[in-house]
C-alpha positions in Angstrom: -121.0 -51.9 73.7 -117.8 -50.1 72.2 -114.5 -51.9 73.5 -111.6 -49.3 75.2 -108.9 -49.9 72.9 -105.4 -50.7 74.5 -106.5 -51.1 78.2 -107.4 -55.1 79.0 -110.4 -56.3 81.1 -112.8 -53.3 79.9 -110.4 -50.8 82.4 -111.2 -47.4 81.7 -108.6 -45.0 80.6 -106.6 -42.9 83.4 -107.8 -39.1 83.8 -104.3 -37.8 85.0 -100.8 -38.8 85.2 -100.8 -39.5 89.0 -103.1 -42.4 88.0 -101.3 -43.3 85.0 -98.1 -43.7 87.3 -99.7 -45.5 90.3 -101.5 -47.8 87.6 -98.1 -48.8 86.1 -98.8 -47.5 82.9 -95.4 -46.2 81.7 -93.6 -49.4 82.0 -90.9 -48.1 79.6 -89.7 -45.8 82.9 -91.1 -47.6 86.1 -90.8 -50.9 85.4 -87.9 -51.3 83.1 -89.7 -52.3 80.1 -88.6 -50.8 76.9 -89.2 -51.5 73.2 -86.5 -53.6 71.7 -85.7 -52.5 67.8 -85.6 -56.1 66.7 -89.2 -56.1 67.9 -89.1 -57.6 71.3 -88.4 -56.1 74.7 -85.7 -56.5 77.0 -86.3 -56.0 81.0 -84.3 -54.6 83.8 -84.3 -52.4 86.8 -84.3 -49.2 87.8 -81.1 -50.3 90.4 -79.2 -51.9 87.2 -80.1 -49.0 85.3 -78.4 -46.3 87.5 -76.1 -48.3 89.2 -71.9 -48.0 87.7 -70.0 -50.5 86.4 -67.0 -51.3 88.7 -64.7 -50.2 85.4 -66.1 -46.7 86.0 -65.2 -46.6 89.6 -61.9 -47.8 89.3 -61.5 -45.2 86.2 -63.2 -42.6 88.4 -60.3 -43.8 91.1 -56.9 -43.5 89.2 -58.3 -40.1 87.5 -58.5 -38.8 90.8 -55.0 -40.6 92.0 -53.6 -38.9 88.5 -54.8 -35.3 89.7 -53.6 -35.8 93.3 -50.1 -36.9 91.9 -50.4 -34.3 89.9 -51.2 -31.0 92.1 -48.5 -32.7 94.2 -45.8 -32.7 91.2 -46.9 -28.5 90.5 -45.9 -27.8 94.2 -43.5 -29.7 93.9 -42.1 -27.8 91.5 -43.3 -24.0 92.4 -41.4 -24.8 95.4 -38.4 -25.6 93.8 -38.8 -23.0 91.6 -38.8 -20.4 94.3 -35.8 -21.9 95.9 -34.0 -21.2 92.7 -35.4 -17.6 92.5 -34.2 -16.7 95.9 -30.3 -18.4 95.9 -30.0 -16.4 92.2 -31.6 -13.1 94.0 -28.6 -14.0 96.9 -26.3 -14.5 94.6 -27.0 -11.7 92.6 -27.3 -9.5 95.4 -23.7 -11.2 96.7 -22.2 -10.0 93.0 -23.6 -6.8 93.4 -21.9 -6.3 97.5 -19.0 -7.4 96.1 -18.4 -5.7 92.8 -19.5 -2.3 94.5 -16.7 -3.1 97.7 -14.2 -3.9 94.8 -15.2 -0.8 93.1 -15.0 1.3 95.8 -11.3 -0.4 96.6 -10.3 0.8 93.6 -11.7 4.2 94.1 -9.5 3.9 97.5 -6.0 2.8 95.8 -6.3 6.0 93.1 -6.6 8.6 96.3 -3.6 6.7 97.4 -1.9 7.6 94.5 -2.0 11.9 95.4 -0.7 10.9 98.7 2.5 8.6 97.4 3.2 11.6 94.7 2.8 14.3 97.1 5.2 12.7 99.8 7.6 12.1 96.7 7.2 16.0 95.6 8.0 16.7 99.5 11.1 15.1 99.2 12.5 16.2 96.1 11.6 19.8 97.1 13.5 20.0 99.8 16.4 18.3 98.6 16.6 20.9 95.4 17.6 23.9 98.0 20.7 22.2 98.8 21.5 22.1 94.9 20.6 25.7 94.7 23.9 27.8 94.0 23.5 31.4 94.7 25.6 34.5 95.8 24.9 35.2 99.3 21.9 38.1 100.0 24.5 40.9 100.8 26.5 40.0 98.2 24.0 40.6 95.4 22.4 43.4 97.0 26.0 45.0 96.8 26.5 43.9 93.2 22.8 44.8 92.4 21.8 41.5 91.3 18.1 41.8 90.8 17.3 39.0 88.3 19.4 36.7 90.9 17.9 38.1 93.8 14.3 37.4 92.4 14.8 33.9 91.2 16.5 33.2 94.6 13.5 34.5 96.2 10.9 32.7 93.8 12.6 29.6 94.3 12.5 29.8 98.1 8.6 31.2 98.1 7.8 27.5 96.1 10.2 25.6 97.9 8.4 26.7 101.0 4.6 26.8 99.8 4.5 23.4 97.9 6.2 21.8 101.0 3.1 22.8 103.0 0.7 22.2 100.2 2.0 18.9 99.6 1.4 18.0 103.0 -1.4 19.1 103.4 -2.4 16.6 100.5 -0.5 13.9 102.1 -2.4 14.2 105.1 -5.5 14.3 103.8 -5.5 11.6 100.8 -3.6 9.4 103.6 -6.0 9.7 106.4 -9.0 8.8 103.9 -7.6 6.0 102.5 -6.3 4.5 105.7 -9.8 5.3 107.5 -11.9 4.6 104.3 -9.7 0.8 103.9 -10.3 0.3 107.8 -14.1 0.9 107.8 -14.4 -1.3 104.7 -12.6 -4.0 106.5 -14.6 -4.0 109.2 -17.8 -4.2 107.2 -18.8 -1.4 107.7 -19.6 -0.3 104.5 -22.7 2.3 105.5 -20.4 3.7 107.9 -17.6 4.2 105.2 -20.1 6.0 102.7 -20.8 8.3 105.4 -17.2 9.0 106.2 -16.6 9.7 102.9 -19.3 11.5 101.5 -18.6 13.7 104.8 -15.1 14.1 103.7 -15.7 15.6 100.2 -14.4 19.4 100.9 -11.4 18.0 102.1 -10.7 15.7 98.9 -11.4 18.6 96.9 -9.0 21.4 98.7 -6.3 18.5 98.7 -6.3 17.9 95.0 -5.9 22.0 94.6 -3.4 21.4 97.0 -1.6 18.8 95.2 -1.2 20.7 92.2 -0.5 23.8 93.2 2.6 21.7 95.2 3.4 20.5 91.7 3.5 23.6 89.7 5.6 25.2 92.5 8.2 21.9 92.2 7.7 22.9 88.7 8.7 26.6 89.2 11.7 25.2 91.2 13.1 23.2 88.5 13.0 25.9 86.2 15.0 28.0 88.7 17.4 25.8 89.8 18.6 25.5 85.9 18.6 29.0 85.5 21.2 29.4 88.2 23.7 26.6 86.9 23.9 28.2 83.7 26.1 31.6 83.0 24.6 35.2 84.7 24.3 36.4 81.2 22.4 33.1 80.0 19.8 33.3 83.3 17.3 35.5 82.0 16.8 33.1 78.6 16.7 30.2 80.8 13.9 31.7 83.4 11.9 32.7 80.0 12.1 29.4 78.1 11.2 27.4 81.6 8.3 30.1 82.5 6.9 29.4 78.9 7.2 25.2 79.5 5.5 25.8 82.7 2.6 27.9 81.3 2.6 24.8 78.8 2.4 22.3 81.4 -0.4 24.2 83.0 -2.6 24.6 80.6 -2.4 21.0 79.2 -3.3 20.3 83.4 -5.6 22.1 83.9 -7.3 21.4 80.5 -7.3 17.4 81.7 -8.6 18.2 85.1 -11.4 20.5 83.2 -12.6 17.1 81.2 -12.2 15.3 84.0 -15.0 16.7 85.4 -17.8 15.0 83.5 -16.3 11.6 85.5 -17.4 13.2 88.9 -20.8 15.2 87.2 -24.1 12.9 88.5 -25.6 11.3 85.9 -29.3 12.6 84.8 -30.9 9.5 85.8 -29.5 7.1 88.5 -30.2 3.8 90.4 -30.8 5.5 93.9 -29.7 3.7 96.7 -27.7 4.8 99.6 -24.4 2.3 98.8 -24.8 3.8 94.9 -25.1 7.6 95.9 -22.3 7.2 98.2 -19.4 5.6 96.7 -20.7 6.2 92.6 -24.1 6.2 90.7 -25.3 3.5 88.2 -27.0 5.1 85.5 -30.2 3.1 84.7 -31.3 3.0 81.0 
């Protein structure tokens, strides 16, 4: 009778792998026997086999302890991060307050300077008539004094129009900077941007007004050295100081002209109400 090859006692051969496992026949896997490549076998459990090393665990430990410490150490630093962000965004917005309130002071001290030169051109004005040497009015009307009688005339029309024209730009240039200075001391910087965007007519109709008070001081120098010098030398003298004036005015008027591209908005600006109040930043 023909021996089963591999299986002791004359066992028959399994017919499926549930037996084959049940029987214990894959003792490589179930039993922890496996094939030694120096020929003999070594044996151990399925527990030993699967079960880590204490080196692992404690390796498994400190990576974990390293990526706690670590996530800790990013916020951490995000944190401080966006503590610096925000004091530079204070501080910058701080420098911005600041500049634009020093700017705007400055803006303040030049409107100033109409009202100081206007109170001066007041002054003088006034104080010319009493140097103003003339015949009396019946007198040249007897004598038939007409250059006299129209320089005497001209000078008293400018004497008397840029003494109210140069109040009128006192008053005004004064009141804004006193009002403007006051709201900005107060903090009230929305309220000042108001006030003086609300104010702009007036601004402009006071500078007309303070040149027009200066051309007519003009006019009155030019008469008031016409009449010191000889009757026969006063029609020269009103020529040669009508042609300085028109001089003067041109050259004036030609600055005030260029001026304008100070004052003209820019095409593209930085809108926000402080900015479109007191001055626009032109953004690139």
């Amino acid at each position: 009778m023909a021996r089963t090859r591999f299986f002791p006692n004359n066992r028959k051969r399994p017919t499926s792998l549930l037996q084959t496992s049940a029987l214990g026949m894959f003792p490589s896997k179930m039993n922890g026997h496996t094939d030694d490549k120096r020929g003999g076998s070594r044996t151990f459990s399925i527990k030993q086999r699967f079960k880590p090393s204490s080196l692992s665990v404690s390796q498994i430990e400190h990576n974990v302890r390293c990526g706690n410490e670590g996530t800790t150490t990013t916020a951490s630093m995000i944190e401080t991060l966006s503590d610096t962000a925000e004091r530079l965004a204070s501080l910058r917005d701080a420098d911005d307050d600041g500049d634009q309130i020093e700017r705007a002071c400055i803006r303040l001290d030049g409107l100033e300077v109409y009202a100081v030169v206007a109170a001066l051109t007041i002054s003088t004005s006034i104080g010319v008539i009493d140097l103003y040497v003339s015949p009396s009015w019946t007198e040249m009307y007897a004598n038939g004094m007409v250059i006299t009688f129209i320089c005497k005339l001209v000078f008293l029309a400018c004497t008397y129009v840029g003494s109210l024209l140069g109040l009128y730009a006192t008053l005004v240039f004064s009141l804004t900077v006193m009002y403007g200075k006051t709201a900005m001391g107060m903090y009230k910087e929305d309220a000042f941007g108001d006030f003086y965007h609300n104010t702009m007519k007036q601004r402009i109709r006071g500078f007309k007004a303070f040149l027009f008070s200066i051309y007519a001081f003009l006019i009155q120098i030019v008469l008031l050295m016409s009449a010191m010098c000889p009757q026969e030398m006063q029609l020269v003298s009103v020529l040669f100081g009508c042609l300085s004036v028109s001089m003067i005015y041109k050259d004036t008027e030609d600055i005030v002209s260029k001026a304008g591209i100070i004052y003209a908005p820019p095409k593209r600006v930085n809108a926000t109400r402080t900015d479109s109040v007191y001055f626009r930043t032109p953004t690139t």
